[in-house]
C-alpha positions in Angstrom: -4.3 1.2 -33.5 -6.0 2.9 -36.7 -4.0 4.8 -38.9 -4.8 8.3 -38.0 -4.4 10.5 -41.9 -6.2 13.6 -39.9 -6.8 14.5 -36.7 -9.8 17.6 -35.7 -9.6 19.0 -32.3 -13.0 21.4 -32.0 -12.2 23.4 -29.2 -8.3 25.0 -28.5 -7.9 26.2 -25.2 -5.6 24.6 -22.8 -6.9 21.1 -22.9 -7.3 20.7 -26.7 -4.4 23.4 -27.5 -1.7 21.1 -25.6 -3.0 18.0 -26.9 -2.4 19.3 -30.5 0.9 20.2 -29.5 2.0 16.5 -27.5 0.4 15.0 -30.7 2.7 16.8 -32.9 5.8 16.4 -30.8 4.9 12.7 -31.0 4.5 12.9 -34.4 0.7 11.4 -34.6 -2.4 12.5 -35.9 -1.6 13.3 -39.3 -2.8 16.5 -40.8 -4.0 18.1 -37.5 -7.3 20.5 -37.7 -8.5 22.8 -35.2 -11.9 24.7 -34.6 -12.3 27.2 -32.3 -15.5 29.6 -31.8 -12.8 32.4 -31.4 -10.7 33.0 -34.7 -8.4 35.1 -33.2 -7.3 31.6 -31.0 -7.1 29.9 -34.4 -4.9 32.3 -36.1 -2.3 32.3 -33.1 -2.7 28.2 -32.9 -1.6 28.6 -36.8 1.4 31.0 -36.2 2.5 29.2 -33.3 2.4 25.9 -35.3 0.3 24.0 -33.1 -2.4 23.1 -35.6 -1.7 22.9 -39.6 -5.0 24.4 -40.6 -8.5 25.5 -38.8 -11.4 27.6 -38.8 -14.6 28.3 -36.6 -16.6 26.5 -38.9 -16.1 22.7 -37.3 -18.4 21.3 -39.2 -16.1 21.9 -42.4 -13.8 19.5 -41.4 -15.4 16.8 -40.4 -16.0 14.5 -43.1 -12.3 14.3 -43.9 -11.2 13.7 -39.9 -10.4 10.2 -38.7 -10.5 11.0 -35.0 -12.3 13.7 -33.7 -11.6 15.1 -30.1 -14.3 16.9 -29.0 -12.7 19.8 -26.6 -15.5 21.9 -25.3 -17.1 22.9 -22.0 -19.4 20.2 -21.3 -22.6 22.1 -21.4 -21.4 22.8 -25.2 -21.1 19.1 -26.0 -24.6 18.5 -27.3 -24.6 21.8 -29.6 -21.4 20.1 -31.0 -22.9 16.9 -31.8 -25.7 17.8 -33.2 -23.8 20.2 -35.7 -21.3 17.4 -36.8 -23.3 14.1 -36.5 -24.5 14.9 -40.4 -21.2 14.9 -41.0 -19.9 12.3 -39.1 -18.3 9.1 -41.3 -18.9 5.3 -39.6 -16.1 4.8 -39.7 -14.3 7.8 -37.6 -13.4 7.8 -34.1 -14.4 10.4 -31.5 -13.5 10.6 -27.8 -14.0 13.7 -25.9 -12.3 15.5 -22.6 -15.3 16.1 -20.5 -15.5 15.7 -16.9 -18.6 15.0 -16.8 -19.1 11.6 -18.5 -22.8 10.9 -17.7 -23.5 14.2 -19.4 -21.8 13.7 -22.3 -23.3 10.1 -22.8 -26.7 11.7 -22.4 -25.7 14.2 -24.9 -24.3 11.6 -27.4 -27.9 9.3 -26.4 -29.9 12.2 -27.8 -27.9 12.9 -30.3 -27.7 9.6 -32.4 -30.4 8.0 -30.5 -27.9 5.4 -28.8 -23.5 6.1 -28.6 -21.7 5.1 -31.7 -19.9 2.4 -31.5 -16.6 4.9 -32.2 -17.2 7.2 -29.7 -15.0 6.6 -26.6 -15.7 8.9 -23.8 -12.5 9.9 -21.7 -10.8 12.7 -19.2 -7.4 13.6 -19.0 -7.1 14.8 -15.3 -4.5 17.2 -16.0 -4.8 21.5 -16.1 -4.2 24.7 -14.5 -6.3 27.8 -13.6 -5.1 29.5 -17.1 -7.2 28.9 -20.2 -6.5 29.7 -24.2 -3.9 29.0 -26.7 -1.2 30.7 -24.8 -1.9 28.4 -21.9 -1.2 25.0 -23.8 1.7 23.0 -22.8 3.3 20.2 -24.9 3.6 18.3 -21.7 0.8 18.9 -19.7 -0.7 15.3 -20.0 3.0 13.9 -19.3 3.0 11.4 -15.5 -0.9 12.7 -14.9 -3.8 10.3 -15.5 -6.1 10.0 -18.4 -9.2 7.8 -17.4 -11.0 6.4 -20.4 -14.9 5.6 -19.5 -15.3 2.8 -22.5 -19.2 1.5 -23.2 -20.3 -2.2 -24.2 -20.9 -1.0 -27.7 -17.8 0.2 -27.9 -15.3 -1.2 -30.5 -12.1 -2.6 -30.0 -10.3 -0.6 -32.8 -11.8 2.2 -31.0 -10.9 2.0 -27.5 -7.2 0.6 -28.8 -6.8 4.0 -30.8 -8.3 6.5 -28.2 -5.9 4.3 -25.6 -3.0 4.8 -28.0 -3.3 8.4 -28.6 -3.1 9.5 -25.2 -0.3 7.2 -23.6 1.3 9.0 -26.7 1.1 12.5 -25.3 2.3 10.7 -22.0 0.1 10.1 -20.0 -0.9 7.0 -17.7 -4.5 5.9 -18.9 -6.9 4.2 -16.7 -10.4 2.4 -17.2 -13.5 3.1 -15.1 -17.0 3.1 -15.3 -19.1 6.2 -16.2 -20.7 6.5 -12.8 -17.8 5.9 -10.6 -15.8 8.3 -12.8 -18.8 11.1 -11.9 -18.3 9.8 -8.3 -14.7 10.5 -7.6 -14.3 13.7 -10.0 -17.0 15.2 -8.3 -15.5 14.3 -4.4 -11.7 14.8 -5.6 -11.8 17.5 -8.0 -15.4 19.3 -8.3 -16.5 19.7 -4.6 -12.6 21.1 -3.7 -13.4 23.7 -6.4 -16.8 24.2 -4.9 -15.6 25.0 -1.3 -12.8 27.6 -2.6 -15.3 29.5 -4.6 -17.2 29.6 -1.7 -15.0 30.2 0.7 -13.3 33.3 -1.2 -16.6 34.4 -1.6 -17.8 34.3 1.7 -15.1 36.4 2.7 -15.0 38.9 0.0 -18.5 39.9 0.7 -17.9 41.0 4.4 -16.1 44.2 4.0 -14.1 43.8 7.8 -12.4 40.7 6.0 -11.1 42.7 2.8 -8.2 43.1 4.6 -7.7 40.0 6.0 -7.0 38.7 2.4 -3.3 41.2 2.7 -2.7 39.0 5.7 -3.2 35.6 4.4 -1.1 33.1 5.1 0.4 30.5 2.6 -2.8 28.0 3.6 -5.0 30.2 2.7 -3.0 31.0 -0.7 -2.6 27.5 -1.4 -6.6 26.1 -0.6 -8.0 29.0 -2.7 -5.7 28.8 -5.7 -8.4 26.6 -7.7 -10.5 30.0 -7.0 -9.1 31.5 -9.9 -10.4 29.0 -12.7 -12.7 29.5 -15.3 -15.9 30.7 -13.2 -17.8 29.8 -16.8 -16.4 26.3 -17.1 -16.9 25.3 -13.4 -20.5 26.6 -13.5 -21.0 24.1 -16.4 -18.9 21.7 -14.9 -21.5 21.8 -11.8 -24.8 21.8 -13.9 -23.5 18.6 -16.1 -22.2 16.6 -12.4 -25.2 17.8 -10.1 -25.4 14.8 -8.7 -22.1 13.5 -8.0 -21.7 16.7 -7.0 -24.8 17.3 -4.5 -24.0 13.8 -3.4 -20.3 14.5 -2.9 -21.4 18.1 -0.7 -23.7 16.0 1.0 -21.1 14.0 2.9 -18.8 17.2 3.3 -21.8 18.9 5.0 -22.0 15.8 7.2 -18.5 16.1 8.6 -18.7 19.5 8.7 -21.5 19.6 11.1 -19.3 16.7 13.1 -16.2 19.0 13.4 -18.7 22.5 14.0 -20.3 19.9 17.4 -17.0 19.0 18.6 -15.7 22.9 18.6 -19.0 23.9 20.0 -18.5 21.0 22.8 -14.6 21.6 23.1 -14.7 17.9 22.3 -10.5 17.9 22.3 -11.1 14.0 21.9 -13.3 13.9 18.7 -11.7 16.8 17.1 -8.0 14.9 18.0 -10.2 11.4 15.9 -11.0 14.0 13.0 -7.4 15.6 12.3 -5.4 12.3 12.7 -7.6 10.8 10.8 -7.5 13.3 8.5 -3.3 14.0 8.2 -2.8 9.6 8.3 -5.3 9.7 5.4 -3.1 12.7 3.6 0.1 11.2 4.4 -1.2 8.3 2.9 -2.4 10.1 -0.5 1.2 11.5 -0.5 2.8 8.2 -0.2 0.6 6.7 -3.3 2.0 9.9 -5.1 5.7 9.1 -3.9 5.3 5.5 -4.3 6.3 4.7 -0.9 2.9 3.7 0.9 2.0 -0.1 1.9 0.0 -0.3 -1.0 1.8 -1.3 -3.7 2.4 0.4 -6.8 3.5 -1.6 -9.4 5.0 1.6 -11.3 9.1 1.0 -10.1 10.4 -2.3 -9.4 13.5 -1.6 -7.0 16.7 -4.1 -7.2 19.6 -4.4 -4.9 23.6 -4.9 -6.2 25.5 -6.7 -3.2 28.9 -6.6 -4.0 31.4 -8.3 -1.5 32.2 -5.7 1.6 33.9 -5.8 4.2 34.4 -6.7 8.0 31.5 -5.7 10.1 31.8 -3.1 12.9 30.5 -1.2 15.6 27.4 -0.7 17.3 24.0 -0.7 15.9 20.1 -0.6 16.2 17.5 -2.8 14.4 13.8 -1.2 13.8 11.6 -2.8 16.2 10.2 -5.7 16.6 7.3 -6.3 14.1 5.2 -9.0 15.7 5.3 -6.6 19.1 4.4 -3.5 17.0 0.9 -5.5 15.6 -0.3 -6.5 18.6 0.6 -3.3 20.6 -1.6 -1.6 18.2 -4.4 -4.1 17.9 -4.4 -4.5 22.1 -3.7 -0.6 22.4 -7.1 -0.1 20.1 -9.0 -2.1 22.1 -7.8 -1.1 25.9 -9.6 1.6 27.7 -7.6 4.4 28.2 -4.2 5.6 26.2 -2.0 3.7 25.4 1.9 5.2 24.5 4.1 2.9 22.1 8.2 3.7 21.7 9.9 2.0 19.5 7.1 1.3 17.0 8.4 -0.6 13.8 7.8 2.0 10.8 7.2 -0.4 8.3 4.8 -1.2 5.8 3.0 -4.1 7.3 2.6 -2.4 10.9 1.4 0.2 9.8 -1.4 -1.5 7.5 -2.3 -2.8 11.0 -2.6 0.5 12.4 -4.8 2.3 9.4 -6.7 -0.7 9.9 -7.3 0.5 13.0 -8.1 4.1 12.1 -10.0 3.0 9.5 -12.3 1.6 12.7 -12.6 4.6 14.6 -9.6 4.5 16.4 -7.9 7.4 17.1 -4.1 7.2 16.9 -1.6 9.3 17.2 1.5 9.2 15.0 4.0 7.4 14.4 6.9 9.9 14.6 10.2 8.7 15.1 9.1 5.2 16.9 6.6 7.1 19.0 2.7 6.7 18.6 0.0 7.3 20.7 -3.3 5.1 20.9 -6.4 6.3 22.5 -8.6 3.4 23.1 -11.9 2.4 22.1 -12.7 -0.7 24.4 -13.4 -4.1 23.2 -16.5 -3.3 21.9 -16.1 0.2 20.4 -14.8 -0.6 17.3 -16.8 0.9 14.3 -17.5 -0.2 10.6 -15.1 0.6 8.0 -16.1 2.7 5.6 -14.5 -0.2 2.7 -12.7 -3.3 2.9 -9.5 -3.2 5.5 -6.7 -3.2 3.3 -3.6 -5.0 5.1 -0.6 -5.0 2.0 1.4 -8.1 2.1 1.1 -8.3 6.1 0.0 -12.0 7.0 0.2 -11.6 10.8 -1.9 -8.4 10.1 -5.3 -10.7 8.5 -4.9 -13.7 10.7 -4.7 -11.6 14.0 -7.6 -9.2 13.0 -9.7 -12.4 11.7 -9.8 -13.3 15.4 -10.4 -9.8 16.8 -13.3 -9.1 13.9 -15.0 -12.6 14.6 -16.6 -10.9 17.8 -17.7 -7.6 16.5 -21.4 -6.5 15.8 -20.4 -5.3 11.9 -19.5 -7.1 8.8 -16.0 -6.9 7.6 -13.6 -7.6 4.5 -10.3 -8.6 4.6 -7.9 -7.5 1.8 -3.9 -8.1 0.4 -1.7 -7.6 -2.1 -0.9 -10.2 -5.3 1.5 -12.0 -2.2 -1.2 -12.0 0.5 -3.6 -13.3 -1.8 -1.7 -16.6 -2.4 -1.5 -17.4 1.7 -3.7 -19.8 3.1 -6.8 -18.3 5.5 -8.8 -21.6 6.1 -5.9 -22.6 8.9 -7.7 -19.7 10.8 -10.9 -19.4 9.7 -11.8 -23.2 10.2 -11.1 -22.6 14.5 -13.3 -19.3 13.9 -16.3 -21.5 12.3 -16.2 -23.6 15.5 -16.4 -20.9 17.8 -19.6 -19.6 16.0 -18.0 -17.2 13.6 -19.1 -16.7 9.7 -15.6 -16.8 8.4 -15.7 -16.5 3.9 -13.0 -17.5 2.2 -11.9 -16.8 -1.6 -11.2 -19.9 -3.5 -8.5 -22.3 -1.9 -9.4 -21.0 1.3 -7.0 -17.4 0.5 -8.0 -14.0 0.9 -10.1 -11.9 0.6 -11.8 -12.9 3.9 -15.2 -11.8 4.3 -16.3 -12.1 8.1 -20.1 -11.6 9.4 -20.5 -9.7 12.3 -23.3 -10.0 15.1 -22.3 -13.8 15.8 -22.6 -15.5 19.6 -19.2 -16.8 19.6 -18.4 -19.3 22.2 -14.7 -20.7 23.6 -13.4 -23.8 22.3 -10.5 -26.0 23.5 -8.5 -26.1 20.2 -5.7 -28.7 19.2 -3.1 -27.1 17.0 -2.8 -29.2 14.1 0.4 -27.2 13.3 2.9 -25.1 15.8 1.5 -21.4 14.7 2.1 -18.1 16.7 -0.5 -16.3 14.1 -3.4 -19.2 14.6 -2.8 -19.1 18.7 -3.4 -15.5 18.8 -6.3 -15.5 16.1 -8.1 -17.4 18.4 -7.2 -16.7 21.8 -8.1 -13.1 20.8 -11.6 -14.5 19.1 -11.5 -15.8 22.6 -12.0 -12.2 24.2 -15.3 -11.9 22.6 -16.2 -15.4 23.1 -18.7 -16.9 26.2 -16.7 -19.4 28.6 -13.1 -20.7 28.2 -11.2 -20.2 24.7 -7.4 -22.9 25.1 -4.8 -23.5 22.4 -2.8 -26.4 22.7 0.0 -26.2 20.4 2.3 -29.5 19.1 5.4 -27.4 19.9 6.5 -24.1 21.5 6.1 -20.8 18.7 6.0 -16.9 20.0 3.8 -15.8 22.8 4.1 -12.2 22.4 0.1 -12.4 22.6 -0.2 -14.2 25.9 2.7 -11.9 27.2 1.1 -8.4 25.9 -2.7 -9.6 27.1 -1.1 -10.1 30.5 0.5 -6.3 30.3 -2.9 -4.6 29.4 -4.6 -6.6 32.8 -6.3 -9.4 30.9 -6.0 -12.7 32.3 -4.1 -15.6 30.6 -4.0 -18.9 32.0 -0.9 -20.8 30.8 0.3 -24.2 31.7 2.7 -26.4 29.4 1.5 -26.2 25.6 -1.5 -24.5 26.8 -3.1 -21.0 26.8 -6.6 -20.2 28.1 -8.2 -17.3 28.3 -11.8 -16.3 29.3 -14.4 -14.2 27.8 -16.3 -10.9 28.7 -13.2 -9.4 30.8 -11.4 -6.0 29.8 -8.2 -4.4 28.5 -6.1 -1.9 30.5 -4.1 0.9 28.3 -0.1 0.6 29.3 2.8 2.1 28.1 4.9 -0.7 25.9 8.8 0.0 24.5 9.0 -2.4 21.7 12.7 -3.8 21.9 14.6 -4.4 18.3 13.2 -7.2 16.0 15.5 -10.1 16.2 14.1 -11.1 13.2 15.9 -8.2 11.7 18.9 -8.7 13.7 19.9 -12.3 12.6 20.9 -10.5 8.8 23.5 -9.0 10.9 24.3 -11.7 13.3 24.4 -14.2 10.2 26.7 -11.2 8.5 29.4 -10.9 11.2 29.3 -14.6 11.7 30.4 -15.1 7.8 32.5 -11.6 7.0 36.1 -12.1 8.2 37.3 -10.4 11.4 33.6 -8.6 11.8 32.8 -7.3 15.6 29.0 -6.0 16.2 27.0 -5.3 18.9 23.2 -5.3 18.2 21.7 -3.3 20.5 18.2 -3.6 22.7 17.5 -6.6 21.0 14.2 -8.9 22.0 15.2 -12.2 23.6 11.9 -13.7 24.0 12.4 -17.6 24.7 10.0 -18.3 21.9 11.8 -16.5 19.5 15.8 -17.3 20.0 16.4 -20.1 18.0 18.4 -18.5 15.4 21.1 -17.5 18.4 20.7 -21.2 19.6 21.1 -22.7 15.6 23.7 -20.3 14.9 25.9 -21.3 18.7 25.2 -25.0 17.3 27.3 -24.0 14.1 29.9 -22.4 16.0 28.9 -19.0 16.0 30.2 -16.7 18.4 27.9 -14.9 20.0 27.0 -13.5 22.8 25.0 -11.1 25.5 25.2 -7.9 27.3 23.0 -5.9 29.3 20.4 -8.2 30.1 16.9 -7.1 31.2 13.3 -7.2 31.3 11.3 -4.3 29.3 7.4 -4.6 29.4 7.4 -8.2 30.3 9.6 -9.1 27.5 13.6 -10.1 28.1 16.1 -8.0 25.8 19.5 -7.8 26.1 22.6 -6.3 23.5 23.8 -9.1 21.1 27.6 -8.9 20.3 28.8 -11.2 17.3 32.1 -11.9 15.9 33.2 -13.7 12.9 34.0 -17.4 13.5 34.4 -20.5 11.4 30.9 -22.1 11.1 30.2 -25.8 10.7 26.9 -28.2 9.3 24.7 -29.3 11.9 21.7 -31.1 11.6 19.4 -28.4 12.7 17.0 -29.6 15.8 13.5 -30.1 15.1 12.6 -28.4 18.5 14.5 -25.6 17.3 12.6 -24.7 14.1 9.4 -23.4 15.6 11.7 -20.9 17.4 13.5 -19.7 14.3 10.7 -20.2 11.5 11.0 -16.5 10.1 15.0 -16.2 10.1 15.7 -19.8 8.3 16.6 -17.7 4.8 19.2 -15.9 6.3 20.0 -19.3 8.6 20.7 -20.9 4.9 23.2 -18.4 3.9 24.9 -19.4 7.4 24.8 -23.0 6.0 26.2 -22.1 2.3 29.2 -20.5 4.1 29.9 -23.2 6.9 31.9 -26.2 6.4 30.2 -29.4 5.9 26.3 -30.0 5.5 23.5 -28.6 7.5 20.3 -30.7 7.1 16.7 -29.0 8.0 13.2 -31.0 8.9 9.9 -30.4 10.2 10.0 -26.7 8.5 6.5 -27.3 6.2 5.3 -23.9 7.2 8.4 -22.6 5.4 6.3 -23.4 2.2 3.8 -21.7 2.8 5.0 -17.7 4.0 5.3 -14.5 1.7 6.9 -17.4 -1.0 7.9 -20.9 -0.5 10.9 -20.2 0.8 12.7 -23.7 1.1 12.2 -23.5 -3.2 13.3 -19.9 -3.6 16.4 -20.3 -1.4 17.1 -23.4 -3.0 16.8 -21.5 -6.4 19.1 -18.6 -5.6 21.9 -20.8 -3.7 22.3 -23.7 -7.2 22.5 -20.1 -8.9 25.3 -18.5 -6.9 27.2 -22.4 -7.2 25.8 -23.7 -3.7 24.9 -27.5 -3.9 21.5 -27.9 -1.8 18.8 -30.9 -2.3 14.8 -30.0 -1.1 13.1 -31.9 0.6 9.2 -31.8 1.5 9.7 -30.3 5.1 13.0 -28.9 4.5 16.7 -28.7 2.5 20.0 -30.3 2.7 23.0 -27.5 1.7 26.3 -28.3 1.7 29.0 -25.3 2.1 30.9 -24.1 -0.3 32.2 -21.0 -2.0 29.4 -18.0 -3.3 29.8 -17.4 -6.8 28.5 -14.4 -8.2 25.2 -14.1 -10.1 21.5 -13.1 -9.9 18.7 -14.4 -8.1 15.4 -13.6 -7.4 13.0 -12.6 -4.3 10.1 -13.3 -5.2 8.9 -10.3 -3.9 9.9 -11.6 -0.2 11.6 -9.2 2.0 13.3 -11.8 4.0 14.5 -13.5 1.1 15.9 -10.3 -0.4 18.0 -9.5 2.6 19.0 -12.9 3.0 20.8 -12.7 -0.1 22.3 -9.3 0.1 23.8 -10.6 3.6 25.7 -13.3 0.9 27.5 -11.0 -0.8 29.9 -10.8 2.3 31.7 -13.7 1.1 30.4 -14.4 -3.0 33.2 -14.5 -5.2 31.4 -11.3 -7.3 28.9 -9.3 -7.1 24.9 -10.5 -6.4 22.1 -8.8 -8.3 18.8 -9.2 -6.7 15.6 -8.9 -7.7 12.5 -7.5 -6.6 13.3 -6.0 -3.5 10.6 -3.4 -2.8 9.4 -5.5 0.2 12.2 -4.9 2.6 10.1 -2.0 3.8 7.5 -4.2 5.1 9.7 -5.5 8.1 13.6 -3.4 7.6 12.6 0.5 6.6 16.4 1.7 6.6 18.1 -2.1 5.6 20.1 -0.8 2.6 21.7 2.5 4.7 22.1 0.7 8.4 23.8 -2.7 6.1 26.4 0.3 4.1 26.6 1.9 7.3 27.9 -1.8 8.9 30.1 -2.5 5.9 28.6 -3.9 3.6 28.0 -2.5 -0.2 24.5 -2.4 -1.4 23.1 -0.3 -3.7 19.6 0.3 -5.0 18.3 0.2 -8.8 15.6 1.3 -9.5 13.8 0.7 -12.7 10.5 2.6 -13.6 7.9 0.3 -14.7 
């Protein structure tokens, strides 16, 4: 950063009057000069000690200032200019606060003829509706966002310093180009302005509705706040952005007219699209704010610290079961008629699957409390997206929708986070290229995956080369789109929640041995589905009770699917006791109340026909191993290697750290039991991982600190409360980024 000896800020209202103030909190700027057109705001900026001299006359200053911060309306920004660029040194460095960027470039353009090299356009989005001196706040730029619109010719130095200053005052500063900075000001700040002007307006000039304005309610209050800014400053504001602005009105007017038609018609059914839509896309904004949505914000990093607990007890209830809550609302989007989900798993990767789905068109209902409502667009009434489908860290969520969007008439990107990113795509796109589809890949064969619509796909009798659940359903779902017979044949059993839900929503699946046909053109049949608890969730706690001395749970309406039970079969092999109550069918699947009590586990050597059955509870199955007498031996588990991490190494990792001897091996890991030291380990931002090791606590010698654990709410919203709530003792740390 240059060493700043003075600092001239032309323009002190609330904008340039709190910035002098965070910059002499902070202590930077040097000597700090303010011009103002109104003396009177310079003499009170003086006596209040905001600024250490000034004057209206900016242009006396500026040959002594080594950063200049131009802080004037930006319809005032080229008079500004022009008076100080005889002035101006080379060597100083001016930004400005405009938010208008493409104005003030133009202005600076005709000004010097091209931008200086030192002149760093930027916006703090911070303010209020009051103006002046008296408004300034030395925090006002603290947690808001100060985007910083840098040019080619831009210098280093300068960009550095400009950067520098304003993380100073507090604030989070972010790069973006001119134009998309014009862009999303004028749709997020300047048309919102817009429509309250207008709309107090409008009403003010009918006199019947003066008195309405007595009566208003806190809506009303709270839309038309922004009413009472600077009518001056926003009328510049709109000349400088036109437009951004026009543009930005344009596609208002447009959903305007699409709400006005669907009142006119008593549409209940478009105007129900056009207000879910509209709260799921507010909820989300809020959750960005909160840090809670399935996009991830790398701002906190959140840790867990497992200390040793005690014996489990009584009864509880695991969210529901994640691969069921996918496909209920992939299938429900694509059924005619309503569909109505209970038990809906609330967690980050379902519901990047179901914004995916509103995103297409889809209008869905909830979730609230487990409940959500789908109303069905029919295989073929899926609409573009507006921008890429953004799916988090949910794998099941890309290669099931790879299938589904290989058969629509629109093109279609597939998007992650860092994690997602890493996972291989080519094991379903490659099937998808034989049945006709234009499946892109990113380098490696990872996301994003970019798939062209309008394709003839045709069925295909497919040979697994590897036992996956998510590559079946890819393709037997392509297969719904596809002309003739689509069949999987797969080397070994895995889930068939697909074949079993296709069935419940009246399409056809033909299934004999290792193999599943279905046949293209037919139709899906909305159903109501009650998702049963995730045993995926509920082996932590059967793995927990096995290992915490003189534990007794009972894990209720818990998913017994016979493609999904080899953890309870493993975990019976080692000696577990465990077993079940209440037994019954709900919406084709079996589900039954799983009571575990603590017992003495042994080593086994796992069975290869068991791993397919158990692929996605092995972590916590390894903590069952580092606590059970002998050695337990795992093969055939490759696919291990390649989920959210490579889970054979991490586990491996943590147990050597917490004094647990365990040798890998390509397609699995030896671990021999032995006693849980204390110690840290690391998730590598893998839920499953994370959970597995706060479940080891229950018998480490100390406590276990764990980190990255943000993830758990992709698959366990609730873990840390329903785990204290057992017995165990978790707490959260949180640690701002």
């Amino acid at each position: 950063m240059k060493q700043i000896k003075t600092t001239l800020i032309i323009g002190l209202g609330l904008i340039g009057g709190s910035l002098a103030k965070a910059l002499k909190a902070a202590q930077l700027g040097g000597t700090l000069i303010g011009c103002d057109r109104d003396q009177s705001e310079i003499d009170l900026a003086l006596k209040l000690g905001m600024i250490d001299q000034g004057s209206v006359m900016a242009t006396d200053w500026v040959a002594q200032a080594d950063l200049i911060i131009l802080s004037v309306p930006v319809i005032a920004m080229e008079t500004v200019m022009q008076q100080i660029a005889p002035y101006l040194r080379a060597d100083s460095i001016v930004t400005d606060v405009g938010s208008s960027k493409g104005s003030v470039l133009a202005a600076a353009e005709r000004t010097w003829g091209q931008l200086p090299v030192n002149f760093v356009l930027g916006h703090p989005i911070a303010g209020s509706e009051k103006s002046g001196v008296m408004a300034a706040k030395v925090d006002l730029y603290q947690r808001h966002k100060v985007i910083v619109t840098p040019a080619p010719c831009n210098s280093a130095l300068a960009i550095q310093t400009v950067t520098q200053l304003w993380e100073a005052c507090g604030a989070e500063v972010l790069t973006m180009e001119i134009a998309r900075h014009d862009e999303v000001l004028a749709a997020t700040s300047h048309l919102p302005h817009l429509l309250a002007f207008s709309l107090v307006d409008t009403l003010a000039r009918q006199d019947e509705n003066l008195e309405i304005f007595r009566y208003a309610a806190g809506g009303f209050r709270d839309f038309t706040r922004i009413a009472a800014s600077d009518p001056v400053m926003w009328r510049d504001i709109f000349i400088a952005n036109r437009d951004a602005v026009l543009q930005a009105l344009g596609h208002f007017e447009e959903g305007v007219a699409r709400l006005r038609a669907a009142v006119e018609q008593s549409d209940s059914d478009a105007m129900l699209g056009i207000f879910t839509r509209a709260k799921s896309a507010r909820d989300h904004f809020s959750r960005i704010l909160d840090n809670s949505a399935y996009i991830p914000m790398q701002n906190t990093l959140i840790h867990y610290r497992a200390a040793p607990g005690k014996a489990l007890s009584g009864r509880l209830r695991v969210p529901g079961d994640k691969s069921i809550s996918h496909r209920s609302i992939m299938l429900g989007s694509l059924a005619e008629g309503v569909t109505h989900i209970t038990g809906f798993l609330e967690g980050e990767d379902s519901l990047a699957t179901l914004q995916a789905f509103r995103d297409m068109g889809v209008v869905i209902e909830g979730p609230h409390q487990g409940e959500v409502t789908v109303h069905g667009v029919g295989l073929k009434g899926l609409t573009k997206p507006a921008g890429a489908l953004y799916l988090g860290n949910s794998g099941t969520s890309m290669r099931l929708l790879a299938g589904l969007m290989a058969g629509q008439n629109f093109d279609v990107e597939l998007t992650g986070d860092a994690s997602l990113s890493k996972r291989p795509m080519e094991r379903v796109a490659a099937p998808l290229r034989a049945m006709g589809a234009v499946v892109e890949t990113s380098e490696g064969g990872r996301p994003p995956m970019i798939i062209r619509g309008g394709q003839a796909l045709k069925g295909i009798h497919y040979d697994m080369p590897m036992a996956s659940a998510q590559v079946k359903s890819c393709v037997l779902l392509a297969g719904l789109y596809a002309q003739g017979e689509t069949t999987t044949v797969e080397p070994a059993p895995t889930r068939d929640h697909t074949e079993r839900m296709l069935t419940g929503f009246g399409y056809p699946v033909a299934r004999e041995g290792a193999s599943a046909t279905v046949i293209g053109g037919g139709k899906l049949t909305a159903t109501d589905i009650d998702v049963p608890s995730d045993i995926s969730s509920a082996a932590f706690f059967m793995v927990a009770a096995s290992i915490a001395e003189g534990s007794d749970i009972t894990i209720e309406h818990v998913g017994l699917n016979p493609t999904r039970v080899g953890v309870i079969n493993i975990l019976r092999l080692m000696g577990a006791d465990i077993s079940l109550e209440n037994e019954r069918e709900v919406g084709g699947e079996p589900v039954a109340d799983i009571r575990v009590r603590s017992a003495q586990l042994k080593g086994i050597d796992i069975p290869e026909d068991q791993v397919p059955l158990a692929i996605d509870e092995f972590p916590v199955i390894f903590i069952a191993a580092a606590c059970a007498q002998g050695v337990t031996r795992l093969r055939g588990a490759e696919e291990l290697r390649v989920k959210e991490s490579d889970r054979i190494q991490v586990m491996a990792d943590g147990l050597l750290a917490l004094g647990i001897e365990c040798t890998v091996v390509d397609d699995g890991i030896d671990i021999t039991g032995g006693t849980l030291q204390s110690g840290a380990v690391h998730s590598r931002d893998d839920h499953r991982i994370a959970m597995s090791f706060a479940v080891a606590s229950l018998r480490s010698q100390g406590e276990i600190f764990i980190e990255d654990c943000a993830n758990v709410a992709t698959s366990f919203p609730g873990f840390v409360e329903l785990a204290n709530g057992a017995g165990m003792n978790l707490k959260v740390e949180k640690v701002e980024g």
